[in-house]
N, C-alpha and C positions, 0 to 999 in steps of 0.2 A: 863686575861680574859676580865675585864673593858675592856681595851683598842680594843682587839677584836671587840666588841659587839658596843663598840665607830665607829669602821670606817665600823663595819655593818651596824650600822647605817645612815653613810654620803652616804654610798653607795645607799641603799636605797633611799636616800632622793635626790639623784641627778638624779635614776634613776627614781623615783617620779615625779621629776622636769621638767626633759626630756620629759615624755609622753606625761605628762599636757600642755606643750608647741607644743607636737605633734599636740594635741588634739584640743588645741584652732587654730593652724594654719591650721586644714582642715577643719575649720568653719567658711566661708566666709561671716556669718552677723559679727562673732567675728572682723576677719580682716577690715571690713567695718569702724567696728565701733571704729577703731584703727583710721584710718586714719580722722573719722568725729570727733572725740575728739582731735587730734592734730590742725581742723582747728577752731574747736569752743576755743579753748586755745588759738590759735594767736588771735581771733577776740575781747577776752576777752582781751586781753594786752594793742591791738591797743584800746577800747573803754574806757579802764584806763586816757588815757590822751587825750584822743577826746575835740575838740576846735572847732569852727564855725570858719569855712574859707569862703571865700566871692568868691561864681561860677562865678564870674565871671573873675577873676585870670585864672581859667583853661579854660574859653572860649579864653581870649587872647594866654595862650600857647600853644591851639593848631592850632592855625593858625598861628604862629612861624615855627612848630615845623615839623623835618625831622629826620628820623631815621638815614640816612647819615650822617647827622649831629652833631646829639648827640651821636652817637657811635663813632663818629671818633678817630682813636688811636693818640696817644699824643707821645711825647717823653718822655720815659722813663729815659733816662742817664743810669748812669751804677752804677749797686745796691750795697747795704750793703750788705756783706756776715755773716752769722750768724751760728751755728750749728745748728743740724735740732733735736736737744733734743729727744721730747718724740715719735718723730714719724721715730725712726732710724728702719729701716728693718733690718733683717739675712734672707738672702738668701745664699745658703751654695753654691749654683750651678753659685752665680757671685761674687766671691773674689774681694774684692779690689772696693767693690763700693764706692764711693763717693755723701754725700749727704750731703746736704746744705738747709740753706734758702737764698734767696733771698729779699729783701727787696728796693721798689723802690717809688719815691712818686708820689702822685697821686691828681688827682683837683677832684676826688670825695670826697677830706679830705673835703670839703669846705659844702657837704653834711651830712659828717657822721659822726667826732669828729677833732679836729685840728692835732691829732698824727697821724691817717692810712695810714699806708700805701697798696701799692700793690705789693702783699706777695705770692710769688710762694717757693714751694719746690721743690728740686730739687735733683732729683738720675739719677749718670749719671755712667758709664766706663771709658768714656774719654775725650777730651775735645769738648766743643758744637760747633764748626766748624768741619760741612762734618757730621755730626750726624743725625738719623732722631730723631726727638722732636714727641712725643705724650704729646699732652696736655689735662689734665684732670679737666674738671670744676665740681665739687661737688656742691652739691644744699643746702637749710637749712637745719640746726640741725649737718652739719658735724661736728664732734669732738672727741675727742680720741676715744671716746666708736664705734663710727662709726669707726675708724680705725680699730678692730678688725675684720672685714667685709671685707672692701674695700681694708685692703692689697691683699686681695686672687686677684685680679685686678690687682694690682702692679707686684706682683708677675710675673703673666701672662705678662707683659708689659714688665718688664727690662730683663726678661731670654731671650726673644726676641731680644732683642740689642735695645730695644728703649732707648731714653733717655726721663726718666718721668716729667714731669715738673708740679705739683698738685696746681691749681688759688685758694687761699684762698676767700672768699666768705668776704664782712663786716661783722662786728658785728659776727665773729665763730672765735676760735682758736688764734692767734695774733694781731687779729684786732677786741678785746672784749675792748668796752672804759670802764673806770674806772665805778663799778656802775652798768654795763649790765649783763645777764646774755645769754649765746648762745644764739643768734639770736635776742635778743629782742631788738627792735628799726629797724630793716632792714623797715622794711610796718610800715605805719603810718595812720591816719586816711586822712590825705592830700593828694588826688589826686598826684598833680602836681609833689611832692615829691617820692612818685611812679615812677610814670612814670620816673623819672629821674634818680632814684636807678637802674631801668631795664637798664636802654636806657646807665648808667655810666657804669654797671657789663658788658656790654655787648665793651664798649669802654674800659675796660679794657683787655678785652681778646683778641680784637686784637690788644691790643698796646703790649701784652705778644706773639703774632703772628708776630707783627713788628719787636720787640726786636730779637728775636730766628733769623729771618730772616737777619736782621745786623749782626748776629753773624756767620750766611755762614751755616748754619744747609741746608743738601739736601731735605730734605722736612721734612710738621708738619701733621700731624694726632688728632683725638680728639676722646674726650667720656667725655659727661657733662650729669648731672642727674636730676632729678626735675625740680630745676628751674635755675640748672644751664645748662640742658638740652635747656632752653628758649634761654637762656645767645648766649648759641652757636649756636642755631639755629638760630637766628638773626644774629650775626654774618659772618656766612656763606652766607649772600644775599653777602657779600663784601670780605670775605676772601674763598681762595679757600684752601680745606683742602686732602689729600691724602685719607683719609677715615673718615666718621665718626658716632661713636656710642653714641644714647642718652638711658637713662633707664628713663620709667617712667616720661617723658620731662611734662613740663607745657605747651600744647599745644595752649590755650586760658585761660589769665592772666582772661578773666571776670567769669571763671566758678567758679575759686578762691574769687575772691576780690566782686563778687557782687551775681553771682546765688547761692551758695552752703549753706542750709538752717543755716547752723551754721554760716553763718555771716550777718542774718538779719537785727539784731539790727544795724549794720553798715550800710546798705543800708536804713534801716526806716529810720537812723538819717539822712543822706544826704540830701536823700528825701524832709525831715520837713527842712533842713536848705537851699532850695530853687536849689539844683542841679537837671539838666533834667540827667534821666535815660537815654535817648538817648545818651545824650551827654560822661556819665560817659563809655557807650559801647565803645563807637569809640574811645574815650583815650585811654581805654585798651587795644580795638583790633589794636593799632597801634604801639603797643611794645609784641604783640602777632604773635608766628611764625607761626600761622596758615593763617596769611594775605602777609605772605613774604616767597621769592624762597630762593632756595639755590642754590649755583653754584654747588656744588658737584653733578656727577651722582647719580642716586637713587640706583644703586648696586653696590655702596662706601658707601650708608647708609644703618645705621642696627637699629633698633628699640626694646629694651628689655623696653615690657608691661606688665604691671599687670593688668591682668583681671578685680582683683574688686575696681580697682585704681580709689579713690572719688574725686578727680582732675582733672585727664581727663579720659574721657570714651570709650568706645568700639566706639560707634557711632563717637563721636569725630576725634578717631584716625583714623578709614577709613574714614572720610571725608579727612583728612590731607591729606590719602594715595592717593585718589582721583584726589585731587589738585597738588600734588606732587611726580607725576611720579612714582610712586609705587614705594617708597624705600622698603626694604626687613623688616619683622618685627616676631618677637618671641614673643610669650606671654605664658605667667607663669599664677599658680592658687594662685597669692598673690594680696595683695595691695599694693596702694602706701609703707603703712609702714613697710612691712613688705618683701618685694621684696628681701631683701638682705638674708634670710634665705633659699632662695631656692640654692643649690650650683651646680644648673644647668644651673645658669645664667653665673657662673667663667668658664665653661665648654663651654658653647655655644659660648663665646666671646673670648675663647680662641684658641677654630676650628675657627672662625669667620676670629682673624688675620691669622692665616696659610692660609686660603684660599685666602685673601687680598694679602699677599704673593705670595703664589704661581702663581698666576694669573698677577702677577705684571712683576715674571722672564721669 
């Protein structure tokens, strides 16, 4: 009878649990205020170890500085092979997959800890010559917990015959340096240092684009998110890609790093340490996809939005869409943070590729 009354009660308490989470996710100041606490939390870490840097450092780099340039793919060589541990899939409907990490080095170690590497995971059928590669760039905060999400995407991807290839991000998952905790340390209070973390993420994913392509793959596809959304989107002014899906993209890096009221105190402090707000714009918006094409047709791109998304905005995104040949776009009633709870988005993107397909034969 105890025990009865015992999983009466878990039931209860799950179905509890469940509403309540119903409840808060059709409350979109809730959801808001999801997303403004995760940025007012970065902006607290970055201002933990905030230093006076000298503006005039970031005037010299950016009269340097080209996006060509600093994204440029590198040679990768040919990676350590790893098991792919805690992030192995069961998909019952494709036996016999095969998944790995991939491990290769990279001159952003030179920015981020002396060990990182660049760290793709990999599910594949068979071998990566004559294959099509979907490449997926994940944004911050990815990590196991976020995998219980973003398999339903996976999923979707390999039943399809793609072969998945997922860019580990710095500072998340295998490339946490001793000391760190997810994500902390990617943004800094240094300008220049920024911009270079953008402009390196972004050179690494086409040297993960290069790589594939040496390896005789018939074509690469993509879906990057947040700010790996950004990652790819820049990318794509130089690589051309079969199709491709962002969720929730960082469309302008300054709505983040200088307009969004939770990171004030980072802008006052700049301010007072002699940097023109002008100037801090134009850095940003020059590793911002809002300022750069992409080669990909606009109905090869799909755009999965969140409505109450405090990073980029409604207004935002039709500007993009304006400037950018009206790629195709979906929007959901989430936030940024919370985007992955609606299970209309694994659905949407999963008609999405059938029709990329179909359209293709």
């Amino acid at each position: 009878m105890k025990a009865y009354i015992s999983i009466k009660n878990k039931r209860a308490a799950s179905i509890t649990a469940a509403l309540l989470i119903l409840l808060f996710l059709s409350c979109s100041d809730f959801q808001k205020y999801l997303d403004k606490s995760g940025i007012e939390s970065s902006c607290k870490e970055i201002m933990r170890d905030y230093q006076k840097e000298n503006p005039e450092v970031l005037s010299l780099f950016l009269k340097n500085f080209s996006l060509a340039k600093y994204t440029e793919p590198f040679d990768t060589g040919e990676p350590e092979v790893r098991s792919i541990g805690e992030w192995k899939l069961d998909i019952p409907e494709v036996p016999g997959l095969i998944q790995e990490k991939l491990f290769f080095n990279t001159p952003l170690s030179a920015l981020t800890h002396r060990d990182d590497k660049l760290v793709l995971y990999i599910y594949r059928k068979a071998e990566i010559k004559g294959g099509r590669v979907l490449l997926f760039v994940p944004g911050m905060g990815v990590s196991n917990f976020a995998l219980l999400f973003i398999k339903h995407f996976f999923k979707e991807i390999i039943s399809r015959g793609y072969i998945l290839a997922v860019y580990v991000p710095p500072y998340h998952l295998d490339r946490i340096p001793p000391g760190k905790n997810q994500g902390e340390g990617f943004f800094t209070h240094d300008s220049v240092r920024n911009i270079k973390m953008i402009a390196g993420c972004t050179s690494e994913v086409r040297s993960a684009v290069k790589y594939f392509k040496l390896k005789g793959v018939s074509d690469i596809s993509a879906w990057g998110g947040s700010m790996g959304g950004s990652f790819l989107l820049l990318s794509a002014e130089f690589e051309t890609y079969s199709h491709i899906t962002t969720m929730i993209p960082v469309l302008d890096w300054n709505t983040l790093l200088l307009d969004s009221p939770e990171v004030c105190e980072l802008k006052k402090r700049l301010m007072a340490d002699g940097y023109s707000e002008d100037k801090l714009r134009y850095a940003y918006s020059i590793v911002s996809p809002i300022e750069h094409r992409v080669i990909t047709p606009p109905d090869k791109i799909l755009i999965l939005f969140a409505k109450y998304d405090q990073l980029t905005s409604l207004a935002l995104l039709e500007k993009y869409r304006e400037t950018h040949n009206n790629p195709m776009v979906k929007i959901y009633n989430r936030s940024h943070a919370t985007i992955l709870t609606d299970f209309a988005v694994y659905d949407d993107y999963a008609t999405q590729l059938d029709m990329w397909a179909k359209n293709k034969n």
